[in-house]
C-alpha positions as CSV (number, residue, x, y, z in Angstrom):
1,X,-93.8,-7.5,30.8
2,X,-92.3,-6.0,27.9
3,X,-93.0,-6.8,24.3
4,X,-90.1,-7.9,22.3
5,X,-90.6,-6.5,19.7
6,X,-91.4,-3.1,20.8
7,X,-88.3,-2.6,22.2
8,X,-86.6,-3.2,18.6
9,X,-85.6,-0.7,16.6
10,X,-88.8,-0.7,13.6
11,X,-86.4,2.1,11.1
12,X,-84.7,-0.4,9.0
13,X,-80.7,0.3,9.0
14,X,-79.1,2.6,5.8
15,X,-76.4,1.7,4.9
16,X,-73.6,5.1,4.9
17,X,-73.7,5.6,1.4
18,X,-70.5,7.5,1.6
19,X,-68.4,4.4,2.6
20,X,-70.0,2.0,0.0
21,X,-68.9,4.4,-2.5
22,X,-65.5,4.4,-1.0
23,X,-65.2,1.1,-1.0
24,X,-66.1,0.5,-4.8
25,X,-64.1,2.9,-6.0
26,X,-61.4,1.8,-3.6
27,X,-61.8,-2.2,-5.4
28,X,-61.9,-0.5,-9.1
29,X,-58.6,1.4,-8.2
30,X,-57.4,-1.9,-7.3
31,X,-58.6,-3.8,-10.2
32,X,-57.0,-1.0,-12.6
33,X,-53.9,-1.3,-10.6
34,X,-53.7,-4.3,-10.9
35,X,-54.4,-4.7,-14.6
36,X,-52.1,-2.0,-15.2
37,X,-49.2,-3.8,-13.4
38,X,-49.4,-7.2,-15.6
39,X,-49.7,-5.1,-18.7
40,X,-46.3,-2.5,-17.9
41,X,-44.8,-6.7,-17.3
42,X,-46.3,-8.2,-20.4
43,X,-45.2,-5.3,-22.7
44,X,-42.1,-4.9,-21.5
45,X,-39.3,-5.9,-24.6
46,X,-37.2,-8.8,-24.0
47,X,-33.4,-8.4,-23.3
48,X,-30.7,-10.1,-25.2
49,X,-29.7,-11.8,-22.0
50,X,-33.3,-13.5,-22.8
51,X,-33.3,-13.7,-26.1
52,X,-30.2,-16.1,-25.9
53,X,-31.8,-18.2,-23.2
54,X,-34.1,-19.1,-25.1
55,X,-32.2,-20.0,-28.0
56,X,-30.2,-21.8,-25.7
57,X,-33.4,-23.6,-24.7
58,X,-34.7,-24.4,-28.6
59,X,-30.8,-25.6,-29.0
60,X,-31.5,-28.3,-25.9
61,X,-35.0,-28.8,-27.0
62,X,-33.9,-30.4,-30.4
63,X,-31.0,-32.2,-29.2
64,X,-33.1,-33.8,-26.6
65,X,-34.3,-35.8,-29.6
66,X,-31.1,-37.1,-30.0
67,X,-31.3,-39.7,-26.7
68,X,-31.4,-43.0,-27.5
69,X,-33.5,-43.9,-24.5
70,X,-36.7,-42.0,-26.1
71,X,-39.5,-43.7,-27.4
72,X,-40.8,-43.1,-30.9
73,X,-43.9,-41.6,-29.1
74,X,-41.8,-39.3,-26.5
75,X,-39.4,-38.3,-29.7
76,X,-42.6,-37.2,-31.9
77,X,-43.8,-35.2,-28.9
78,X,-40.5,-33.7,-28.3
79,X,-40.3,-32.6,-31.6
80,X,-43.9,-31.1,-31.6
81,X,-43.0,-29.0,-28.5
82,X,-39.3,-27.6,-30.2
83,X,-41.4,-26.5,-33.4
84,X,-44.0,-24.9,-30.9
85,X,-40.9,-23.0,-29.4
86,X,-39.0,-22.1,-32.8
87,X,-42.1,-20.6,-33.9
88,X,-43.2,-18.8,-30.5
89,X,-39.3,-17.0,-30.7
90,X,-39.6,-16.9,-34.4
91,X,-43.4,-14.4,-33.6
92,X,-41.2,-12.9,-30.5
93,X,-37.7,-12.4,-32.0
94,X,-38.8,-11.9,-36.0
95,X,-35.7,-14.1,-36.5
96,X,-35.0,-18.0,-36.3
97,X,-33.1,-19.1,-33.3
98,X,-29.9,-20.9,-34.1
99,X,-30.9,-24.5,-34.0
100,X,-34.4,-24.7,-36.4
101,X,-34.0,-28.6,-36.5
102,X,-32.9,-32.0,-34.8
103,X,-29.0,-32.9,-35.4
104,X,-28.2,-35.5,-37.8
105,X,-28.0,-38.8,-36.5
């Protein structure tokens, strides 16, 4: 009868060095590809076809306020998000969109 573990191989198993280096530069290529997509997005300038949009969406935002149905809470929370927005296009833009405030009751 045979031993079991003399027929086992005793060498341990290395791994080919070759293809783990293949495959971590493979995932880093990937990584830096990815990176380097989000940033081409990310840096890309707005168009004036997005620009006005988003006025469009400040100008909505602040007459939003204007419905009677809103709760004092809901209307001071409204207006907290429209300021957010004037001053995210205001950093964006380096103008004011067209509507800065809520209309006049």
């Amino acid at each position: 009868m045979k031993d079991a573990s003399s027929s086992r191989d005793t060498t341990p198993r290395r791994a080919n060095k070759l293809g783990c280096l293949g495959l971590i530069v493979g995932a880093i290529a990937f990584i830096v590809a990815v990176y380097a997509i989000i940033i081409y997005f990310i840096s890309q300038g707005a168009t004036p076809e997005d620009e006005a949009g988003e006025d469009r969406g400040i100008a909505q935002c602040w007459q939003s306020m204007a419905a009677p149905e809103m709760t004092d809470r809901q209307r001071h929370t409204t207006e907290e998000r429209c300021q957010e927005m004037t001053e995210q296009f205001e950093l964006k833009y380096g103008h004011a969109p067209s509507v800065t405030q809520p209309p006049s009751s």
